[in-house]
C-alpha positions as CSV (number, residue, x, y, z in Angstrom):
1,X,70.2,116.9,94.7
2,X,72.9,115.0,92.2
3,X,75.2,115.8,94.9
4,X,73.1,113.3,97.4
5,X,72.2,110.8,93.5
6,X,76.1,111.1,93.0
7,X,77.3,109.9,96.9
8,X,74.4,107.2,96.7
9,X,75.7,105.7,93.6
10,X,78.9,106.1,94.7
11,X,78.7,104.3,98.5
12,X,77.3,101.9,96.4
13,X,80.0,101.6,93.8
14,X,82.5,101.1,97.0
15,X,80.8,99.1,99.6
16,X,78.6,96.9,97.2
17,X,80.6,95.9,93.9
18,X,84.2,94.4,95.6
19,X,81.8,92.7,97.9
20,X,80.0,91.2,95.4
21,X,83.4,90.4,93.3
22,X,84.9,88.8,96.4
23,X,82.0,86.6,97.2
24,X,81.5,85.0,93.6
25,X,85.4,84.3,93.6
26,X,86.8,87.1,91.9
27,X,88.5,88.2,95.1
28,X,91.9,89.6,92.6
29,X,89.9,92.2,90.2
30,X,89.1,93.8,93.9
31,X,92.5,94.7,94.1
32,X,92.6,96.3,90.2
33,X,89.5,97.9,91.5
34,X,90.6,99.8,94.3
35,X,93.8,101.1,92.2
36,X,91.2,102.4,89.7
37,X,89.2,104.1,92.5
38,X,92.8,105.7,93.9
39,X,93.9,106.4,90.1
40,X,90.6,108.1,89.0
41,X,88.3,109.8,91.7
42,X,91.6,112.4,93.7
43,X,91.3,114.2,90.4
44,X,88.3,114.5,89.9
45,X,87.2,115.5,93.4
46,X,90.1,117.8,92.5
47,X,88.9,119.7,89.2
48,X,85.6,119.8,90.7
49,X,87.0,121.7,93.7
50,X,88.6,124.0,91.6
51,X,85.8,124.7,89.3
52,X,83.9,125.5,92.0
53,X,86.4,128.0,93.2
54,X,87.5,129.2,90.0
55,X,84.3,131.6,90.1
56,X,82.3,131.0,92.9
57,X,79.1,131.0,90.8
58,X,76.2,128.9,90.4
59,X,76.2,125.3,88.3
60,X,75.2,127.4,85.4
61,X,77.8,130.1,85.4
62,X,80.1,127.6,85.8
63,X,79.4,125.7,83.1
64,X,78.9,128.5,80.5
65,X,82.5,129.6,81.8
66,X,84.3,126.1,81.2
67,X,82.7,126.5,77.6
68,X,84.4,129.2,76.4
69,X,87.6,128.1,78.0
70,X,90.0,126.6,75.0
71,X,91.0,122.8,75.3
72,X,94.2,121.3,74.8
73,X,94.3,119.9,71.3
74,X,93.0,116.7,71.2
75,X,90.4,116.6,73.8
76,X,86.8,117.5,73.2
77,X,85.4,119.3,70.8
């Protein structure tokens, strides 16, 4: 189910917001958009590919095994 809330809000984000930016005359930011959609979502379709295979468990086995992993110093915690 957040998987479907997640695509929704994020066909939204894609199709909607650049349109909405290009027709009120803010056609430039669409360009700094779409670098921040190429700089920011590969990765993190990426982690979230490999979380899922890092066990192969459900949402709540994974997420009780990312919390007892160690973070590098200066994130998190």
């Amino acid at each position: 189910m957040l998987a479907t809330i997640g695509a929704a809000i994020g066909l939204g984000s894609i199709w909607k917001f650049p349109y909405e930016v290009g027709a009120n005359g803010g056609g430039a930011f669409i360009l700094f958009y779409l670098v921040g959609l190429a700089l920011f979502v590969p990765p993190q379709i990426l982690v979230e590919f490999a979380i899922g295979r890092l066990d192969g468990g459900t949402l709540r086995q994974q997420l009780n095994l990312l919390h007892g992993m160690s973070l590098p110093p200066g994130c998190g915690r």
